[in-house]
C-alpha positions, 0 to 999 in steps of 0.5 A, spaced: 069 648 637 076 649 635 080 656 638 080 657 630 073 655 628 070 659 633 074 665 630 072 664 624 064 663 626 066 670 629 068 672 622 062 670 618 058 673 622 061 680 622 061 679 614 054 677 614 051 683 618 057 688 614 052 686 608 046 685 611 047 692 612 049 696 605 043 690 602 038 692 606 039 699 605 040 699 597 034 694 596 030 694 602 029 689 608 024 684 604 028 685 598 033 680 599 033 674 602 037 670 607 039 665 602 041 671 597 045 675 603 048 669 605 051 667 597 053 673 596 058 671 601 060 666 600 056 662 605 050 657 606 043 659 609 044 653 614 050 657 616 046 662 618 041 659 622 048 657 627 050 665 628 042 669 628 036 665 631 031 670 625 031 676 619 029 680 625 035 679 629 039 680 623 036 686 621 037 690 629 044 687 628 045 690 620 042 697 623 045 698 629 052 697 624 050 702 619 049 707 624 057 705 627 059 706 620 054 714 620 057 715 626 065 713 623 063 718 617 061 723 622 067 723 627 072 724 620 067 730 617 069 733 624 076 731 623 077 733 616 074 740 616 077 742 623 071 745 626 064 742 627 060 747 623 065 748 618 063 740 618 056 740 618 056 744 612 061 739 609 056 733 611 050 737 608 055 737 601 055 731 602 048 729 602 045 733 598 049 730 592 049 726 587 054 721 590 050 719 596 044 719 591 046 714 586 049 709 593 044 708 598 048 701 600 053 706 603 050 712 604 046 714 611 041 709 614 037 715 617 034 714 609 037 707 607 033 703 613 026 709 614 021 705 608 023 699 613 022 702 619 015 705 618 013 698 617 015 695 623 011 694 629 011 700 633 015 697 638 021 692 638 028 692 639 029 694 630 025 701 631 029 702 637 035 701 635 033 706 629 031 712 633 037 712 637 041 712 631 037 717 628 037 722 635 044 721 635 045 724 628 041 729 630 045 731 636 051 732 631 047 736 627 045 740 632 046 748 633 046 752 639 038 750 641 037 747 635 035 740 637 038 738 629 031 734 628 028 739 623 035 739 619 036 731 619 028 731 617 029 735 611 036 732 610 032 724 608 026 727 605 030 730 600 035 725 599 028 720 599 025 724 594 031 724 590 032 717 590 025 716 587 025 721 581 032 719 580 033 719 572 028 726 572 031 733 572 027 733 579 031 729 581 036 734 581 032 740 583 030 737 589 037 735 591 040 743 588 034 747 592 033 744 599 042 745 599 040 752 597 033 752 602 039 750 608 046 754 606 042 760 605 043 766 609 036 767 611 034 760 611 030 756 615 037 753 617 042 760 618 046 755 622 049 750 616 053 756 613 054 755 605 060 753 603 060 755 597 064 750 594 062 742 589 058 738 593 063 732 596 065 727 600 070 728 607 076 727 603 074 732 597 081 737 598 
């Protein structure tokens, strides 16, 4: 194989975990096929087979990907707001909205990746790639002796619920009232101060 062959093998398969990782988020892991990720692409299922030896391989590679994007995400979150709780408050903002609602192929894997999770075997490289990218994401939400785990909890269950009832107002209300639940004061969550502003993204000014 050719210096540029194997270059552009290279290529195909960070192309095909890059999508592999928004697909698997916004339709699930059973919900696209190997031909499909591979033709929305631009490449044949036999191209596959040469890069991943199965769909489970796969899924641990798109996984630990999501994740370095979160993780990305998470750095500019703390690079944009100057001070980390004045950035845990932007990221709930952020995920609490509507934006992150309606885009699940992009939006947080802790949420994107769970339904798939909690039908795998309960041990295995795929399951262990997710909780230690979920720990992390913790552990960026952590405060003082907050672990950050009840925070992140609540952070996907709304987001989850609100992907399930979207289109109805409690869609909506789920989203508004665990914002409310978490920056309040004398909530479960004093650690995550309100910011008082709209609910965006990193680069909102």
């Amino acid at each position: 194989m050719s210096r540029v062959s194997q270059a552009q093998a290279l290529e195909n398969r960070r192309r095909a975990v890059a999508a592999a990782s928004q697909l698997f988020r916004e339709r699930g892991v059973n919900g696209i096929s190997v031909a499909d990720l591979m033709k929305s692409i631009g490449l044949t299922t036999g191209g596959f087979y040469k890069q991943f030896p199965s769909k489970e391989a796969l899924v641990a590679e798109a996984t630990e990907a999501a994740f370095g994007d979160l993780a990305l995400l998470l750095a500019e979150f703390d690079t944009t707001n100057g001070d980390h709780d004045t950035a845990r408050a932007a990221l709930v903002d952020f995920y609490l909205s509507t934006e992150h609602r309606d885009q699940p192929a992009t939006g947080c894997p802790t949420a994107g990746f769970a339904g798939d999770m909690a039908r795998e075997p309960t041990a295995g490289e795929v399951r262990e790639t997710y909780a230690a990218g979920v720990r992390e994401f913790a552990a960026w939400m952590s405060a003082d002796a907050d672990d950050g785990l009840p925070v992140v909890a609540t952070l996907v269950g709304a987001i989850l619920l609100a992907r399930a009832t979207a289109g109805t107002e409690l869609s909506e209300k789920i989203l508004e009232s665990t914002h409310t639940a978490l920056t309040a004061p004398h909530g479960p969550r004093p650690g995550i101060p309100g910011t008082g502003a709209a609910r965006r993204g990193p680069d909102a000014t």
